[in-house]
N, C-alpha and C positions, 0 to 999 in steps of 0.2 A: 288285519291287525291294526290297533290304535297306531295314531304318528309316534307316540310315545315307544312301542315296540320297537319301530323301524328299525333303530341301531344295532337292537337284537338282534333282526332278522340278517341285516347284513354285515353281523360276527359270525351268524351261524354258518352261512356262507361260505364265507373267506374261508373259515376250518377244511370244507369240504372242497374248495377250490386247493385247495395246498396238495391237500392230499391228490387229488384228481388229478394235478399236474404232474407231482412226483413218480405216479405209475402211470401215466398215459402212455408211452412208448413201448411200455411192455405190454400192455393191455391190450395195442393197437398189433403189436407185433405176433403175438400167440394167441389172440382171438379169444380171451380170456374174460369172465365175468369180473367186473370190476372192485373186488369185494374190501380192499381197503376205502373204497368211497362207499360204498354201501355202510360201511363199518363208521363214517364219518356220520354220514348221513344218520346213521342209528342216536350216537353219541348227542349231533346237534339238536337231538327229536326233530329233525324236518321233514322225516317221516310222517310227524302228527300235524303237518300245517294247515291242515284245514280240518283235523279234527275241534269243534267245540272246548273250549273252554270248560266246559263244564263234565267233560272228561278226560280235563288233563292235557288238552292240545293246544297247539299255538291261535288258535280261534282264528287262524287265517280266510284271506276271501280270494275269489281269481285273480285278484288284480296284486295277491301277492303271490301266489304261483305264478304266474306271467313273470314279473320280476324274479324270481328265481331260477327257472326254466332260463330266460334270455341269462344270467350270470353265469347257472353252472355250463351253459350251453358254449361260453367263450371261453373255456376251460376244454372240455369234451361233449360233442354232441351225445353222444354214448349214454352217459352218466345222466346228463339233462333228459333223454327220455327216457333211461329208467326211472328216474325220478316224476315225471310230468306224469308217465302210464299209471304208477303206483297210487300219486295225487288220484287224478281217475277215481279208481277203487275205492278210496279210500272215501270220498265223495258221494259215491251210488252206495257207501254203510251210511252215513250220514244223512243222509235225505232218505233212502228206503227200506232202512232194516229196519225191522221193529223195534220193541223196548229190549225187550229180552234178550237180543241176537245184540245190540247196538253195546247195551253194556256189558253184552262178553269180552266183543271185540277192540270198541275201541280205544278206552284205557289202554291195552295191550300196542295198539298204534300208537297211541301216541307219546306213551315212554322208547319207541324205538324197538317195539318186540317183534312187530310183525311186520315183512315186508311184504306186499301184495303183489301178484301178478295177477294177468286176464286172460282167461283162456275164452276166448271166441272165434277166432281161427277153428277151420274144419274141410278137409280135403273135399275139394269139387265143387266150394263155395267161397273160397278164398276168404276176407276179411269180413261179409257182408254180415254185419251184426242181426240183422233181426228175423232170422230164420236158422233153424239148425235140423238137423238129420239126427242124431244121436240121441234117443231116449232116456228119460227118469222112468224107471219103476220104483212102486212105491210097494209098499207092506209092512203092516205091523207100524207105521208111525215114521218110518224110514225110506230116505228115498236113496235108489241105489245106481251110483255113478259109472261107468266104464265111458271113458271118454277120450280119445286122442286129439289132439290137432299138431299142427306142422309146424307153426309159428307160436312160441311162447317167452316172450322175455324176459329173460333172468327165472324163468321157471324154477330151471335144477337147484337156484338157491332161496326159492321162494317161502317165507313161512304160512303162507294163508290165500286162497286160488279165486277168484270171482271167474263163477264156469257158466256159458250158457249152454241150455239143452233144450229139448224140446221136451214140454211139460209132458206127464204119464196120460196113460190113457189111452182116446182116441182123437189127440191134437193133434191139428195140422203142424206144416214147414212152420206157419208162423205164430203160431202159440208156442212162443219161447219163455222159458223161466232164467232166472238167475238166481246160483247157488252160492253160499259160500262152505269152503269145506278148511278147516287147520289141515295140514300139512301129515299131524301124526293119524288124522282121520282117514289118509287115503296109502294109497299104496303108488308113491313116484316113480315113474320109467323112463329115463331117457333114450332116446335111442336117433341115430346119425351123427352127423359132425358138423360141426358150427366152422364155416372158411368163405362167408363172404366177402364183396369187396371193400366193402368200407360198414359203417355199426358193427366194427368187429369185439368191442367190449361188450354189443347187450344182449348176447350168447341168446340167440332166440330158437333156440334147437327143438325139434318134437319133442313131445311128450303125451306121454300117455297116461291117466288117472282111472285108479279103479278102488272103490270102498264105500262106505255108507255113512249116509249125514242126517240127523231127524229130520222131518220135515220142517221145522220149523226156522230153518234154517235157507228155505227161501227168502230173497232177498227181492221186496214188494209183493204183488200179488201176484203167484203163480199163472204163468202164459202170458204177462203183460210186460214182457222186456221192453215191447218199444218203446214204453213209455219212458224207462232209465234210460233206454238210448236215443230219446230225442230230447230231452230236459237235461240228464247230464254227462254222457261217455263221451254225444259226440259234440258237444261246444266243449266242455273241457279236453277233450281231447283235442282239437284244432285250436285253442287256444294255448296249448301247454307245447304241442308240437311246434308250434309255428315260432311264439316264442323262442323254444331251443334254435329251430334255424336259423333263428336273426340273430340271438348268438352266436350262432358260429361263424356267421359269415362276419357279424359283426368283430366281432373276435378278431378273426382273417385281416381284415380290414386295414385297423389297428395295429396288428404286426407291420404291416404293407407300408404302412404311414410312421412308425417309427422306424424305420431296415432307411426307408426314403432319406429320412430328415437328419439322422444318423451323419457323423462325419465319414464314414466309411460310406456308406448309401450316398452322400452326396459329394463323394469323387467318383463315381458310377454309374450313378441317373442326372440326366439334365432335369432339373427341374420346371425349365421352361420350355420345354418340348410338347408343343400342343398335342402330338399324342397320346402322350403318359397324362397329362392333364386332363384330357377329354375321358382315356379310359377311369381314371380315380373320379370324377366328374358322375359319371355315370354308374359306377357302383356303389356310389354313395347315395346315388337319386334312387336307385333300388330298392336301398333296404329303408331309405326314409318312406319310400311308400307302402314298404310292408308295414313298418312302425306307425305308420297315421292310420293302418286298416286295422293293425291290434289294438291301437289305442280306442279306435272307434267300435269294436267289439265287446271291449271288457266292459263298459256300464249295459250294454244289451244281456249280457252274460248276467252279472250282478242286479239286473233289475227286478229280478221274480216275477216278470210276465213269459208267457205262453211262449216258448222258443220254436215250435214246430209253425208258426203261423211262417208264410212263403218270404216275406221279405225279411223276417231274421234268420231263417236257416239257407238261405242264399246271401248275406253277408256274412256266417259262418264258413258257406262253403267256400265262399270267393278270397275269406282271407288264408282258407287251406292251400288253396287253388296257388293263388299266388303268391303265398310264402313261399309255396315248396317249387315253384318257376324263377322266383325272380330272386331267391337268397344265394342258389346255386349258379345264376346267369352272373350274379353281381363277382362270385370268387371266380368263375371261369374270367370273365371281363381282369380280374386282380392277375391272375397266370398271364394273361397276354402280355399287361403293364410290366410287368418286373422279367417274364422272360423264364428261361431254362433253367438256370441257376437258381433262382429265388423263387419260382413258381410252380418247379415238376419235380424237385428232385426231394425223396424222401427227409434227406437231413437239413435242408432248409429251416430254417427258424422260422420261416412266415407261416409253416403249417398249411402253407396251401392244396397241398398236395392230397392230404389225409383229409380237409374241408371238402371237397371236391369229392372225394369217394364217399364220403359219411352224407354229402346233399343230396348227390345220386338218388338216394333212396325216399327222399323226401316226397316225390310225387307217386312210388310207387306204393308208399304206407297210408292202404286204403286208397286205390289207384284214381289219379284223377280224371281219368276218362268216366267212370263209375260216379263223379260228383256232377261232372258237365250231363250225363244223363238225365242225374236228378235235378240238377238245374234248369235242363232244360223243362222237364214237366214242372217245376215249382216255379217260373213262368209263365207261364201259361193258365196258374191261376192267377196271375196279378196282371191283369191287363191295362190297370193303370199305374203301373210302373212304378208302388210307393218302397220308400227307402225306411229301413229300419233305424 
């Protein structure tokens, strides 16, 4: 977005922040799909943030998802990655749907019509994007979907699905296609119960889809997913995620440091108690160095070169890696400072409690032992150790 927008963007915001805090306690308490923020979200079109301009969207770039992600993220992590996954989607229409399929859809994004989920989760493969088990058949022009997975967020209230499958035919694991299907074109199934410990707003329950989509409504060229998932699912995706963590921790933070400074907090906490200073000391060097690795990410993101080369998709992965290590180490480090009362206990203001079960999950969304893998082989072609 122009500098000229900026104040825009963060009106837009603030709307959906109001809202987001208002139901957060219930959202967090009944594990409930967030849908007054979605409903904001709709309203502010930031649903359309990175759709073009020239269909009607805020023409945004990563470096204003990032900004966004990290604000709604100090509100609710929840809402922030419903919001970053959506971004996601919305992104892989923009860069690789055709003409056709682009201006079905994203007019329709970017007034706020359609909210997008991803279905790439699939039982016996966990998160791994670029292989899939579940076939397209095709005939007569139409390719035809039955497809479950385990993990879908905000699915049951999604209006429009980006599914991978494995192209028709006689394609391997990894001749993966990407589909987009509307909502009235399939046939939606939920089925289990959503009672995690913590992202207990972004209702990521099974589900199951079955109905038929033209073909033309593959999204790039059929069998060639990896290509959307090394250009854009997964840097926007670890950009948009990571951000939300740093907001929330950052968020946490913030709470910690006003409860502190507070006349109330400072007949409570000594202020110059080198231990209470060492641990704030230390979670604030945390997330300043998550913040210097996003920051150093978003023009790699933004530059339009080749993202699969080894030394940008290992600074992609490193700032997954330790966003979701050290945003979570920095609140636990905040619980020890402040103690039982201000750190563990559900009605605490500081929100510590609920930041700590929502970080939790951060190293586990798309597990990072799975990245230090790939780390390690994308290593291994860079023997002279250049940096992105």
């Amino acid at each position: 977005m122009s500098a000229e927008a900026a104040p825009s963007l963060a009106a837009r915001l603030a709307e959906v922040v109001e809202v987001t805090e208002a139901h957060l306690a219930d959202a967090d308490r009944d594990a409930v799909f967030p849908l007054e923020a979605l409903a904001a979200l709709r309203r502010s079109r930031l649903l359309g943030l990175l759709v073009p301009v020239a269909y009607g969207g805020l023409g945004g770039t990563p470096r204003d998802l990032v900004r966004a992600a990290e604000t709604l993220g100090r509100a609710d992590m929840s809402v922030a990655m419903i919001f970053a996954m959506h971004c996601q989607q919305s992104a892989a229409l923009v860069r690789h749907a055709d003409e056709r399929l682009a201006k079905a859809v994203l007019p329709r994004v970017a007034v706020g019509e359609i909210y997008l989920a991803s279905v790439t989760t699939e039982t016996g493969k966990g998160g791994r994007l670029t292989t899939a088990d579940a076939r397209l058949t095709e005939a007569d022009g139409l390719l035809e979907i039955d497809r479950f997975a385990p993990v879908v967020t905000g699915g049951a209230h999604a209006d429009g699905f980006l599914i991978t499958m494995r192209a028709p035919g006689d394609a391997t694991a990894h001749d993966v296609s990407l589909v987009y299907a509307d909502r009235d074109q399939l046939t939606v199934a939920t089925s289990g119960d959503w009672q995690p410990m913590g992202m207990r707003a972004s209702h990521s329950a099974p589900l199951r889809l079955t109905g038929r989509v033209p073909a033309r409504q593959v999204v790039g060229e059929p069998g060639h997913f990896h290509e959307i998932a090394a250009q854009v699912f997964g840097p926007l995706a670890h950009l948009g995620w990571s951000a939300a963590w740093l907001g929330t921790a950052a968020g946490a933070l913030s709470r910690v440091l006003r409860l502190i400074r507070s006349p109330a907090g400072r007949a409570r906490f000594d202020i110059t108690s080198e231990l209470l200073l060492t641990r704030l000391s230390r979670a604030r060097q945390r997330l300043d160095s998550v913040h210097a690795l996003l920051r150093q990410a978003v023009p790699v993101v933004e530059s339009g070169e080749d993202l699969s080369r080894p030394p940008r998709q290992l600074l992609l992965n490193a700032l997954k890696i330790t966003a979701s290590e050290q945003c979570l180490a920095a609140v636990d480090e905040l619980v020890e400072a402040v103690g039982l009362r201000d750190g563990y206990l559900k009605d605490s203001p500081t929100r510590l409690e609920l930041a700590v079960r929502d970080l939790r999950s951060a190293a586990l969304n798309y597990h990072n032992d799975r990245l230090h893998l790939a780390d390690g082989r994308l290593a291994l072609r860079d023997p002279g150790v250049t940096f992105a």
